[in-house]
C-alpha positions in Angstrom: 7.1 12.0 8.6 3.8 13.5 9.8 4.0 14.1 14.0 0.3 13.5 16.1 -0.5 14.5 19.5 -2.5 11.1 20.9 -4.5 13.7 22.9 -5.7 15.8 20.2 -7.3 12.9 18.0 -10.6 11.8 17.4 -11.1 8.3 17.7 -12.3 8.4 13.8 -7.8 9.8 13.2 -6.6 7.0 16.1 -8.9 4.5 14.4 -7.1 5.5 10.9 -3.6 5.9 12.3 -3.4 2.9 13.9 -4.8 0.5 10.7 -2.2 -2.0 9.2 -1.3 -1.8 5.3 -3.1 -4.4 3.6 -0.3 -6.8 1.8 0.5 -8.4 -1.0 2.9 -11.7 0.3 2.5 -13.0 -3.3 4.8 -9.9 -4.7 7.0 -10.2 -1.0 7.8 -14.0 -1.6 8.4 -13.3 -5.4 11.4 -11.2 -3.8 12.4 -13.2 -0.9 12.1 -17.0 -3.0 14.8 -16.1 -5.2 17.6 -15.2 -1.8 16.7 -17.9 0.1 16.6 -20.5 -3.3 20.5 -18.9 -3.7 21.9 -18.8 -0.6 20.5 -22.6 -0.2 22.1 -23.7 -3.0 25.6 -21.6 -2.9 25.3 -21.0 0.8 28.2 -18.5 2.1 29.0 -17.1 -1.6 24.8 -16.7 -1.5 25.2 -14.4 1.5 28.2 -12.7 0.4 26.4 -11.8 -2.7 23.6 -10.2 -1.4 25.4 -8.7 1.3 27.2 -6.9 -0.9 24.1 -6.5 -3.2 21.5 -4.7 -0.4 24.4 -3.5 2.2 27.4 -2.5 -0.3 30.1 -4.9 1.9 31.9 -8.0 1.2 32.9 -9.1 4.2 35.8 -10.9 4.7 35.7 -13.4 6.6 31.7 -14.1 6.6 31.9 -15.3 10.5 34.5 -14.5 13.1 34.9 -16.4 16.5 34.1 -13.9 19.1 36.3 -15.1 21.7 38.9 -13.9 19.0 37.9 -10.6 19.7 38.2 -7.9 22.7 35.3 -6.2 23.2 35.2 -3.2 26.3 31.8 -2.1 26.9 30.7 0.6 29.9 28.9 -0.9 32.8 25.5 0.4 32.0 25.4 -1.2 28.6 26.6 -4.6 30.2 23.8 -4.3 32.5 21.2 -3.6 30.1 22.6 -6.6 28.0 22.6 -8.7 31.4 18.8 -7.6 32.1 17.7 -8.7 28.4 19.5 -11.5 28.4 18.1 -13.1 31.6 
């Protein structure tokens, strides 16, 4: 990872830095086509395959009910959540 200081570029550096990739969606939806045609068709047992394909887990169950669940968070990050949310 290469570190800048903004105020020691030239604009011809910022110019440079700040350019976007050119890419290729062909080769992107060659990749993506293939999940989303899987998990259509075999839905959960789709996303438990690739879950444990690209994230190493199988979890079990796929979906929980959160109200099953108690969660304690501090005040701050209940705020912060509170603050996004609205």
């Amino acid at each position: 990872m290469n570190n800048y200081t903004y105020d020691s570029l030239t604009k011809e550096e910022l110019k440079q830095l700040c350019r976007r990739p050119k890419m290729d969606f062909q080769s992107i939806f060659g990749q993506v086509d293939p999940i989303i045609h899987k998990v259509k068709q075999e839905g959960d047992a789709g996303i438990n395959h690739f879950t444990h394909k690209f994230d190493g887990v199988s979890p079990n169950p796929l979906v929980i009910n959160p109200t099953d669940r108690e969660v304690s968070i501090d005040s701050d990050t209940k705020n912060a959540i509170d603050t996004a949310f609205d």
